[in-house]
N, C-alpha and C positions, 0 to 999 in steps of 0.2 A: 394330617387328616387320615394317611393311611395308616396311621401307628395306631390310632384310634380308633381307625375300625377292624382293628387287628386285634385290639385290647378287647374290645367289644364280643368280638368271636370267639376270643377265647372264653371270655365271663360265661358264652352262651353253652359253650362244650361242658363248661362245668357245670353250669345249672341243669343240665340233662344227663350228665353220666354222672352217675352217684357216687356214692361209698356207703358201706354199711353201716358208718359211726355216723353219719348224717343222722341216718333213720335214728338210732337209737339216742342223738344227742340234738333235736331238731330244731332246737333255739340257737346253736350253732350258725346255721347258714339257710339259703333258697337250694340249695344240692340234694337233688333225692325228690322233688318236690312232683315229678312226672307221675314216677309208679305210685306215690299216696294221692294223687289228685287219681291217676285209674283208681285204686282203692275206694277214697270219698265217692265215685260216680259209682262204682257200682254197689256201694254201701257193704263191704266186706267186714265180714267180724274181724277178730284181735287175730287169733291162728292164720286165717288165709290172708290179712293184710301183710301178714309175716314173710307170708312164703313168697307173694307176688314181689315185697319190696324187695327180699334176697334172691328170684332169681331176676329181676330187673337187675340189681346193680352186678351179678355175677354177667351177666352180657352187656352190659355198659363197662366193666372193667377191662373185658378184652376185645372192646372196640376203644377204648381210651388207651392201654398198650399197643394197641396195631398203630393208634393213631401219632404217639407219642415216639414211634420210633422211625418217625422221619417221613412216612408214606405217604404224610396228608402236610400240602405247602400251603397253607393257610394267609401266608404273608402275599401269595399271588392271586387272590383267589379275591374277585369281584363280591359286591356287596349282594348280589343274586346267586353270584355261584355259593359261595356261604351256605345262602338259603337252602337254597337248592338239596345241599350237601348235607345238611341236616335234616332234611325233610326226610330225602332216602333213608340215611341214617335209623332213622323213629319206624319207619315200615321195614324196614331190616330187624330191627330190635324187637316191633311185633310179632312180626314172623318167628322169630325166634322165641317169642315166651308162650308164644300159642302153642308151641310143640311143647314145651319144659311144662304147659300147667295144665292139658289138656287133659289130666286126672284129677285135677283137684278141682276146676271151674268148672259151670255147664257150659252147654254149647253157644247159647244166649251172649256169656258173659264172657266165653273166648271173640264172641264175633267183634263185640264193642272195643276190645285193645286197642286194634290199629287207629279206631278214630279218635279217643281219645288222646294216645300216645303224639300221631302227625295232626292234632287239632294247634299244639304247641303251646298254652297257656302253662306259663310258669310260674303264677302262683295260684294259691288254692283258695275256695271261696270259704267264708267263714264257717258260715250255718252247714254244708255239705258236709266239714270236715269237722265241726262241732257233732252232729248227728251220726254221722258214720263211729264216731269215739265213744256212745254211750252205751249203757249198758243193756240193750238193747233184745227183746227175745228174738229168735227163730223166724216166728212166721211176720212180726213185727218187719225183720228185714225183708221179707219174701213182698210184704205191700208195698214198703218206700222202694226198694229198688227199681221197678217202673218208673217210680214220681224222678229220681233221682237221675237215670240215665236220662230223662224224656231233659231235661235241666241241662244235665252236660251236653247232651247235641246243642246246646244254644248259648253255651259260654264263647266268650268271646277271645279269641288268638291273641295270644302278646302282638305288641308293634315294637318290634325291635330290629335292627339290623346283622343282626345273627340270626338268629332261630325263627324268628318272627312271621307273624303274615303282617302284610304292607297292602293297608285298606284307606283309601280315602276318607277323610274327616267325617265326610255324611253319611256313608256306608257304616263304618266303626259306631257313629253317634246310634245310627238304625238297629243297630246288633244289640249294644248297652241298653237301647228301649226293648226289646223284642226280649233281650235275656232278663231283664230286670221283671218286666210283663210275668215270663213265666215263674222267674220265680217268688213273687208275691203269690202265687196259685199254687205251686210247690209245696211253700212255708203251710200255705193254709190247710193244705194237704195230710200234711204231713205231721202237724202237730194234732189231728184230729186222730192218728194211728198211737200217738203219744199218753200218757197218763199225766196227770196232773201234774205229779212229782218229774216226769220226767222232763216235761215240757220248760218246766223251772229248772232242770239242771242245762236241758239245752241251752235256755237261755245266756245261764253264765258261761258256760263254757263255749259260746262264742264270743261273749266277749275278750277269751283268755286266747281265743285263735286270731283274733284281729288287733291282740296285740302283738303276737307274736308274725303277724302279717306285716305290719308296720315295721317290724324290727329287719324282717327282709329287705323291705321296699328301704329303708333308710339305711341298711348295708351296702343296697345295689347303687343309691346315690353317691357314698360316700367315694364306691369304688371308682366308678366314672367321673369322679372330682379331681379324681389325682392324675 
């Protein structure tokens, strides 16, 4: 049992410290999935989703070197302490990109990092990350962005025994009503800021995010099978 919840820890260190061939190869794996899920909330164009996802994973690389060479005994480390250590982890790494972007973001959109980052959801919702991808104008982003962050304060935290937050059944069910609530009022939001054409591309191209969601979700099973 402890091998497995070692295995687990590990799967979780990876899903949060990227690599830059993630980003650029995303059908690949769930790795990287932290700084594009910031990205999708705060609805960043193609350029700045650039910059956020390379210097995320340039500070997650040298917190996965610090971590890799021995400093961090994982194999002794409680199912809370994990947590724990990960939580830190994510407001350390906000800290850190709040200094590295604090000329390229406003100040609005530095403040949302940390909670986004230590919310801990590890995969990305469709529609966020289908509409954050389109071709989208200027001030088109400047109105979803509101709709979009008000949505991410109300996604719901992986449940998992690494990274995770560990929410009672009724709690967790209450969250999924409450996040689902807003974003049916999001969608409706948000496709009104949309063109006709574009609202048709949104739509495919969430269907091409939800498949490639799945492709996660049935990599992550496959790995805890073994």
């Amino acid at each position: 049992m402890k091998r497995v919840g070692l295995a687990i820890a590990l799967l979780g260190m990876v899903a949060m410290l990227a690599s830059a061939q993630d980003q650029q190869q995303p059908r690949r794996g769930f790795r990287g999935q932290a700084a594009m899920i910031l990205c999708d909330v705060l609805m960043l164009n193609p350029e700045l989703s650039e910059k956020v996802v390379t210097v995320y994973n340039d500070i997650s690389t040298k917190r996965r070197e610090a971590m890799q060479s021995g400093s961090v005994d994982f194999q002794s480390m409680s199912d809370q302490e994990r947590r724990d250590f990960f939580a830190k982890m994510q407001k350390e790494t906000a800290a850190d990109m709040k200094k590295e972007l604090k000329e390229a973001l406003s100040e609005k959109e530095l403040e949302e990092i940390e909670g986004v980052l230590t919310k801990r959801v590890f995969f990305p919702d469709a529609e966020l990350r289908a509409l954050r991808q389109l071709d989208l104008k200027k001030e088109q982003r400047e109105k979803l962005q509101p709709l979009s962050i008000a949505l991410g304060k109300k996604m719901v935290p992986s449940n998992s025994p690494f990274g995770g937050v560990q929410m009672e059944a009724a709690d967790r069910e209450k969250a999924e009503k409450e996040f689902q609530k807003e974003k049916e009022a999001f969608m409706t939001k948000a496709a009104a800021v949309l063109s006709e054409e574009q609202n048709k591309a949104w739509k495919e191209k969430t269907e091409e995010v939800n498949k490639e969601i799945e492709a996660m979700r049935e990599r992550m099973r496959n790995f805890q099978r073994q």
